[in-house]
N, C-alpha and C positions, 0 to 999 in steps of 0.2 A: 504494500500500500504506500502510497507517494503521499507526504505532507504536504497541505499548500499554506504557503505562511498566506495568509488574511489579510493582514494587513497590509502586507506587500500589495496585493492584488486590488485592494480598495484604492489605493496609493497611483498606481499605474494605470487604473478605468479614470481617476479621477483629472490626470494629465489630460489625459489623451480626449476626454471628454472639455476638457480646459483649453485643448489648443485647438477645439473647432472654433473657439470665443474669437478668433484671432482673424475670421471673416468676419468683416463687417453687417453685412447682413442676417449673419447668423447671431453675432455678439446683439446687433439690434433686437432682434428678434428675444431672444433670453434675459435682456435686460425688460423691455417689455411685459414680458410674463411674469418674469419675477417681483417686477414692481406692483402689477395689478394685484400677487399673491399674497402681497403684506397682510400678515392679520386674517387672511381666508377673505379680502375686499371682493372679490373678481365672484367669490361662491354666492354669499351673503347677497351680495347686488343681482346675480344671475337667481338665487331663488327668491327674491324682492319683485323681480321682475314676473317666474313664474308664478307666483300670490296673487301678482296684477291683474294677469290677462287670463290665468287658469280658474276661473270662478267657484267650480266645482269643485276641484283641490286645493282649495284656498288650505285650509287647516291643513294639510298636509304640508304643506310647501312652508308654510311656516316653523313647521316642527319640524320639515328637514334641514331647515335655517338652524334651528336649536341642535340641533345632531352636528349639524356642519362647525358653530360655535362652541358646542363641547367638548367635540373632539381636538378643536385648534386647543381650547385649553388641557385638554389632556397632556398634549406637545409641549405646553411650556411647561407645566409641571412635570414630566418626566426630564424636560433638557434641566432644569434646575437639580433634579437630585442626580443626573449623572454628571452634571459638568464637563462635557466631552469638549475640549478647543475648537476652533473651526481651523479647517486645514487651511495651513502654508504649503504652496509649492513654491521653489525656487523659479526664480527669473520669470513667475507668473503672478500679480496681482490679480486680487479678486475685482469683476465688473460692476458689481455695485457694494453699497454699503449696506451692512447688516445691522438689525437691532438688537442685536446679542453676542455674546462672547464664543456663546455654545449653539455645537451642533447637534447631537443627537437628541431626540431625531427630529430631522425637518418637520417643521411644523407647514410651510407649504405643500407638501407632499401630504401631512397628516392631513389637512383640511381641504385637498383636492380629492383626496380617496376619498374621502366621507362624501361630499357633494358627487362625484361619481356614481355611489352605490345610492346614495338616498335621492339623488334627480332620477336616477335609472331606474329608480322603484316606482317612479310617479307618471311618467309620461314616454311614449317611445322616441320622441324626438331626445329626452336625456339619456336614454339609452345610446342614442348612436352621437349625441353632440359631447357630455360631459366626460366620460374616458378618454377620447382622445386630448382634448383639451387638459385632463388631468395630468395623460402623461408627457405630454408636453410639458406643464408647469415641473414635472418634478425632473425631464431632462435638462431643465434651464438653470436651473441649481447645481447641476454638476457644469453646465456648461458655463457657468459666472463666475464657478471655481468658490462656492462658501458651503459646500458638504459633500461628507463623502459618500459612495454609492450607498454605503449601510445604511447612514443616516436618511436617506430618499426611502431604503427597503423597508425600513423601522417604521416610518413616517405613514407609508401605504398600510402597513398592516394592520397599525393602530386606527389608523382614519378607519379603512373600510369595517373594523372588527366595530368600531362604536357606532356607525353607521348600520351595518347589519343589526347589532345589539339593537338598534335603536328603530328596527323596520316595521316591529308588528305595531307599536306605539303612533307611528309615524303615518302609518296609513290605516288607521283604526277609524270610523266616521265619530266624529265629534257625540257629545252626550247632547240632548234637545234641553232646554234651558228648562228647572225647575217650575212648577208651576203656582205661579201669581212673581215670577220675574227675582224668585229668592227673599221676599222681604219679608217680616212676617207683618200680621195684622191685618 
């Protein structure tokens, strides 16, 4: 059986993922995505949007807002108790700036899987729009050069697993409101 040091390998997708940055159009592009992905902005507004115009899943779309939101918080609570650095590569700056010291695990990636799995659960246009668009966001982190492939795989597992967790809630039909409107008297 052959060892593979790990971290090597994370170390060498994370170059070679860092020197497509170095097209222009491509740096454009993953600066882009990454920017929209601050804080899970690009999800939250995409299912704000689905709330809007989807009338019938209105309640859904908004508890898959709340799935998509706890999962990003999940991300930062785990990067806090692991404190993992964000990679240095030699004679490669990262493309943009980050709000944290720590990487594991991307919380872009956490908050893309989640919107992924929980728009995909709601309509078939997020079936075929939201994945790809998620992994996108989470190549564009390797491609800015501010995580390593782990932290993108950690990220995904986490998101989709509290999104899953979160599907039979999410698409359960609302309770019909109390009757005399909750008050008493």
């Amino acid at each position: 059986m052959r060892y593979v040091d790990c971290a090597a390998a994370d170390r060498r997708l994370l170059a070679a993922m860092r020197d497509c940055g170095s097209q222009p159009r491509i740096a454009a592009a993953a600066r882009a995505l990454s920017l929209s992905g601050e804080h899970g902005a690009l999800w939250l507004a995409g299912g704000l949007v689905g709330a809007a115009i989807d009338r019938e899943r209105r309640g859904a779309w908004l508890r898959a807002i709340a799935l998509v939101g706890a999962a990003h918080l999940a991300s930062m609570g785990v990067k806090r108790a692991v404190r993992r650095p964000r990679p240095r590569l030699p004679h490669r700056e990262p493309l943009v700036r980050v709000a944290s010291r720590h990487s594991f695990p991307s919380s872009h990636a956490t908050s893309a899987a989640a919107a992924a799995v929980a728009f995909g659960a709601l309509r078939p246009a997020g079936r075929r729009l939201a994945p790809p668009l998620a992994a996108a966001m989470c190549v564009s982190r390797l491609v800015v050069g501010v995580h390593y492939p782990t932290d993108i795989a950690a990220g995904a597992v986490l998101g989709g697993l509290t999104a899953g967790m979160g599907a039979a809630w999410m698409t359960r039909p609302l309770a019909p409101p109390a009757a005399g409107g909750g008050r008493n008297g």
